[in-house]
C-alpha positions in Angstrom: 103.5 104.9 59.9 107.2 104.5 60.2 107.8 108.1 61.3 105.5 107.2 64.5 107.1 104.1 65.0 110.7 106.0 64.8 109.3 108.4 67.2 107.9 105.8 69.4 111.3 104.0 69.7 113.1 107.9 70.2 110.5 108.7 72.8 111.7 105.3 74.8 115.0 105.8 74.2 115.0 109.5 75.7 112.8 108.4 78.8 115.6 105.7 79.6 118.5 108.2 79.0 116.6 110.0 81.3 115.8 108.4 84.0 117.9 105.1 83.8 121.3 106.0 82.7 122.3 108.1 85.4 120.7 106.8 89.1 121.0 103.3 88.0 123.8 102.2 85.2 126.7 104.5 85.8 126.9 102.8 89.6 126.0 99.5 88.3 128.6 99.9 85.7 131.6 101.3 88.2 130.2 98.2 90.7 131.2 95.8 87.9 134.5 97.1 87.4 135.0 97.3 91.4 134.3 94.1 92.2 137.2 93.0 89.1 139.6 95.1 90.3 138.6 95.0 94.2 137.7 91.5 95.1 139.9 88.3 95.1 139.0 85.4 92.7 139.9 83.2 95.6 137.1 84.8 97.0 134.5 84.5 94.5 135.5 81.2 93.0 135.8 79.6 96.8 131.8 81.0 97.8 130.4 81.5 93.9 132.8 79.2 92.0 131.5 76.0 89.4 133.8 73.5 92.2 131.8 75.1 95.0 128.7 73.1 96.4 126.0 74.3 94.0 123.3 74.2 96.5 125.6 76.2 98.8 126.5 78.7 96.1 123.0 79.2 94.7 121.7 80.2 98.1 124.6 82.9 98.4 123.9 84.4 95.0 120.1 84.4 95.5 120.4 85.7 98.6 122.7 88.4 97.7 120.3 88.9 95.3 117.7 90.0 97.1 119.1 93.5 98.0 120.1 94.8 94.9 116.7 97.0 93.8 117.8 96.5 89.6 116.3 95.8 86.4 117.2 93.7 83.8 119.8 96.0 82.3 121.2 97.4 85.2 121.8 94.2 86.5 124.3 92.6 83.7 127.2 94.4 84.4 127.0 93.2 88.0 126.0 89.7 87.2 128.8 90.2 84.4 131.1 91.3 86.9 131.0 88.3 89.1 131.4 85.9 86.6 134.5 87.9 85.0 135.8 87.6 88.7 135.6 83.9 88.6 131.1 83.2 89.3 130.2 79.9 88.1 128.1 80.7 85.5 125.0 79.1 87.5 125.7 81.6 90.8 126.1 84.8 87.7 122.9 83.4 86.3 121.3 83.4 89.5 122.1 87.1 90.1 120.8 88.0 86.8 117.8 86.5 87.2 116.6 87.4 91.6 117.8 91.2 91.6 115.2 92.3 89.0 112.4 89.8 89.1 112.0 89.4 93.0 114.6 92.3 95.3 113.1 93.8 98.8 111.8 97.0 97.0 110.1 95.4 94.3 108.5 93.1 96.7 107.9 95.5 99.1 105.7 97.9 96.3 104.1 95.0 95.2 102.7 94.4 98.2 101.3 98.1 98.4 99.7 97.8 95.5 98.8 93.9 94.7 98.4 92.3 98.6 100.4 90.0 100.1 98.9 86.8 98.0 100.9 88.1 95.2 104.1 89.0 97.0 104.1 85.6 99.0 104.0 83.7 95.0 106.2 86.2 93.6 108.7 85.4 96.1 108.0 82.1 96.5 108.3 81.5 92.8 111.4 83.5 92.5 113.3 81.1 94.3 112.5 77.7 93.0 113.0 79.8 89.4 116.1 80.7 90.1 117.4 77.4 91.7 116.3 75.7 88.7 118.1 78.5 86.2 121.3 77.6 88.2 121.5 74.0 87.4 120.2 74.2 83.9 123.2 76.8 83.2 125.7 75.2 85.5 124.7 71.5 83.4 124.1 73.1 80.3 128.4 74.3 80.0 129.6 72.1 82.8 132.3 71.5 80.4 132.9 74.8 79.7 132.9 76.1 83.3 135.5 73.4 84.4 137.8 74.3 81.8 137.4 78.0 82.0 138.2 78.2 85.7 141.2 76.0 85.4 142.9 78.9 83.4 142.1 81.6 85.8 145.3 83.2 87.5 145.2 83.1 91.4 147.1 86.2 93.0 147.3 84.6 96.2 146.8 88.1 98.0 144.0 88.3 100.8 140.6 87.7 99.8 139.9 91.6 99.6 141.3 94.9 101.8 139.5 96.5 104.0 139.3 99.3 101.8 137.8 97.5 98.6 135.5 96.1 100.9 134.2 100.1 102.3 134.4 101.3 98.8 132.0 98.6 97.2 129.7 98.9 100.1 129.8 102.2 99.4 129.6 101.6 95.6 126.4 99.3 96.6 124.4 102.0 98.5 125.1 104.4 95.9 123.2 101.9 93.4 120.6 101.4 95.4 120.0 104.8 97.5 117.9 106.5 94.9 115.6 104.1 94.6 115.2 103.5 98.6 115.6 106.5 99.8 113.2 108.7 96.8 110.7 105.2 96.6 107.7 107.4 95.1 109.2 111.0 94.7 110.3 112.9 91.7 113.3 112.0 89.9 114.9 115.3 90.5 115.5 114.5 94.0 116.9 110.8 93.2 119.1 112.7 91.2 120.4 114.5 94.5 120.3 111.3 96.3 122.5 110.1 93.6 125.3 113.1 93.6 125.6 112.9 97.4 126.4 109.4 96.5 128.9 110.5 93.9 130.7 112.6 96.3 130.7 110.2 99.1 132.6 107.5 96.6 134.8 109.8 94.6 136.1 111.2 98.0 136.6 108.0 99.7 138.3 106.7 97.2 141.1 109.7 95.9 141.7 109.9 99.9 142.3 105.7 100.2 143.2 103.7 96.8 145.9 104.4 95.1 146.0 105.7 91.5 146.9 102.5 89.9 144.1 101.0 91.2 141.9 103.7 90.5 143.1 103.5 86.7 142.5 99.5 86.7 139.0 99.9 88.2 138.1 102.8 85.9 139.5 100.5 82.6 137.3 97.5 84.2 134.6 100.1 84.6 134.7 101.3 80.8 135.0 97.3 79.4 131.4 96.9 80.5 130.5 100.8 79.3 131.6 99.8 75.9 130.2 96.1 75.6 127.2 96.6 77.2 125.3 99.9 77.1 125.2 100.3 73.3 123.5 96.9 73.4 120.9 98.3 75.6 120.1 101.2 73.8 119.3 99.4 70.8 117.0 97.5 72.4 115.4 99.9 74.5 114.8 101.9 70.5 113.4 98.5 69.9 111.1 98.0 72.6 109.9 102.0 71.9 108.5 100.7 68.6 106.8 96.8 70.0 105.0 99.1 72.3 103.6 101.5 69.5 102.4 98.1 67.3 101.1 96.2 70.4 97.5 97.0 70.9 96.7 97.5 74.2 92.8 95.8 73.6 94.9 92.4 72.3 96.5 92.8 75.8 93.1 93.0 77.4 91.8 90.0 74.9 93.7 87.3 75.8 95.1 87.9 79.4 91.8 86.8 81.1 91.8 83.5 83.0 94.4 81.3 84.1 95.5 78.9 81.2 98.5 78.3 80.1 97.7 80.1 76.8 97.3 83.1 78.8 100.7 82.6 80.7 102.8 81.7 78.5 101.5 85.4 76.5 101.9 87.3 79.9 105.3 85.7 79.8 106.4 86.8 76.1 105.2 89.9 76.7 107.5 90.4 79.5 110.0 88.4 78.4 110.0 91.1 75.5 109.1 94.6 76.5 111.6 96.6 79.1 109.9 97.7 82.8 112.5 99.7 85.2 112.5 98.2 88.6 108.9 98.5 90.5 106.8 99.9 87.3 105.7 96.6 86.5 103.0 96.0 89.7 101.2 99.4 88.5 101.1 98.0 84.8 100.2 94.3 86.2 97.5 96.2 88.4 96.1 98.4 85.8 95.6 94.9 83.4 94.0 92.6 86.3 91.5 95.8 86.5 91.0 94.9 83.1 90.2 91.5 83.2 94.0 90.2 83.6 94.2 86.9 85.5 96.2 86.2 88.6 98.2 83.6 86.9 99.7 85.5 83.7 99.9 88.6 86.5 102.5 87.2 88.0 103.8 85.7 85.0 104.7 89.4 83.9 105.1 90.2 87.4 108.4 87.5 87.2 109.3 87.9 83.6 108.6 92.0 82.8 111.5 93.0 85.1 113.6 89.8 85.2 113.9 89.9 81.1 113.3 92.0 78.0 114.8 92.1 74.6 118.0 94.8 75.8 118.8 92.2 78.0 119.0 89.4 75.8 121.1 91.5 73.1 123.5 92.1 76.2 123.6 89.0 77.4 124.4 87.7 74.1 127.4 90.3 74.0 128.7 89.8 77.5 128.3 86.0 78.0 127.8 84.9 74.5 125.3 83.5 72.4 125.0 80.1 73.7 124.4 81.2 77.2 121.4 83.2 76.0 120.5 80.7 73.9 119.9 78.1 77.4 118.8 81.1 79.5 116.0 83.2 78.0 114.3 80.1 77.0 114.5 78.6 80.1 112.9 81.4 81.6 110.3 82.0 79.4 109.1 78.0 79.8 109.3 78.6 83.9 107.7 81.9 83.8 104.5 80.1 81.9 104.7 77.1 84.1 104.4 78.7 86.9 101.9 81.3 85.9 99.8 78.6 84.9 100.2 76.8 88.2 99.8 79.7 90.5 96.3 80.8 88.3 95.2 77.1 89.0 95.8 77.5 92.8 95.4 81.4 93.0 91.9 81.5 91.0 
């Protein structure tokens, strides 16, 4: 029995390494450290920043939001980045929660394969989620937030160059190409997607940032590497071995219907177990087939990419204990609300 649960937890471990570390964390991970090196604090603590109007701010973060195609681990060192540069913590929240639980592609697939009633609540329920997450972190450390952005340095340079600004685009596209570009094709050819990607950054920026700069965003780059990614692949091992104990009939048991039993389940199911951007509407589809109703669907639909148990250990590492403490509880009491209110008005 423990043997097959060691294996289980190997055998998700290897698929990650696989097919996560390379099209999707290394960019994440050198995005991070770009936008610490590349982008002004001015500029992120005048748009993102705990003095800026929160209403103002949240709708910039969620908005941003909904272009970057990541899941819940790929996302931190982004969200992570942000709020290094000077993010309130509500804005970095924000970020951490829209990119994996409700971007374009996700949406988009979901559509394909769900219909357009559940893309209209996912969405829909994405946003007041996330609106809600902001103030209950921004509230939650108000004290905390005003005190930590007094200390932060301003350099009083520009905003950002011209060049930062190509090279994080360009850091952007190579995050997300593989995942638009090769939507439904075999990995091998994201992984080409990927390398022209490679090519297109490393050359643009040996020919236009200088090597000091280079070494700073690399160093930023490898703070994140070295915080967050063991994190992750202790809880993706982790996951591996819920998934082998977890009965799949259990699942099929107590899904049915639309009370808020059956939600808040859906919801610590997803809350718990890892999905990679998109491979949650084929699982949600394959358990409504079952006997899965609409409400707890979209409860996992929200919570299965937006959270899992790597990104809480990582979290925990990266913004500290108390944060994760206010956050994944937070989400895991929205995600059943509104699963049980969307399988009242969806049934």
């Amino acid at each position: 029995m423990i043997t097959d649960l060691l294996i289980a937890g190997l055998n998700a471990l290897r698929e990650y390494i696989a097919l996560h570390v390379l099209t999707c964390l290394i960019p994440a991970f050198l995005l991070a450290g770009g936008i610490v090196t590349f982008v002004s604090r001015e500029a992120i603590i005048g748009y993102l920043g705990a003095a800026a109007r929160k209403v103002s701010s949240f709708s910039i973060a969620a908005g941003g939001s909904f272009f970057v195609a990541a899941c819940s681990c790929t996302v931190i060192p982004v969200s992570s980045g942000i709020y290094r540069g000077g993010a309130g913590v509500g804005a970095a929240f924000i970020l951490l929660w829209v990119a994996p639980a409700a971007n374009i592609l996700a949406l988009v697939y979901t559509g394909q394969i769900l219909g357009g009633q559940m893309v209209i609540a996912r969405l829909v329920s994405a946003l007041l989620m996330c609106f809600v997450v902001g103030f209950v972190m921004a509230y939650a450390f108000y004290k905390e937030e005003k005190n930590r952005i007094s200390t932060i340095q301003m350099s009083g340079r520009h905003l950002m160059t011209k060049k930062g600004v190509v090279l994080l685009l360009l850091l952007v596209g190579w995050l997300l190409a593989p995942n638009y570009i090769v939507a439904h094709g075999p990995y091998w050819q994201k992984v080409v997607v990927w390398v022209v990607g490679l090519v297109v950054v490393a050359v643009y920026a040996l020919k236009t940032i200088d090597g000091d700069r280079i070494r700073a965003w690399l160093g930023e780059t490898w703070w994140f590497v070295r915080i967050i990614f063991p994190l992750l692949l202790a809880g993706v091992f982790i996951v591996g071995i819920i998934g082998a104990v977890l009965p799949q009939e259990w699942i099929e048991t107590w899904l049915g219907g639309a009370g808020l039993r059956q939600s808040f389940l859906a919801t610590m199911i997803g809350a718990v177990t890892y999905f990679a951007t998109m491979t949650e509407a084929p699982f949600v589809d394959t358990l409504m087939n079952l006997g899965m109703g609409k409400g707890p669907a979209l409860a996992l639909l929200l919570t299965g990419p937006g959270i899992s148990l790597p990104n809480w250990l990582a979290i925990a590492r990266v913004f500290g204990i108390k944060k994760a403490l206010v956050y994944v509880p937070t989400i895991i009491v929205l995600g059943t609300l509104v699963g049980w209110v969307a399988g009242l008005i969806l049934s």
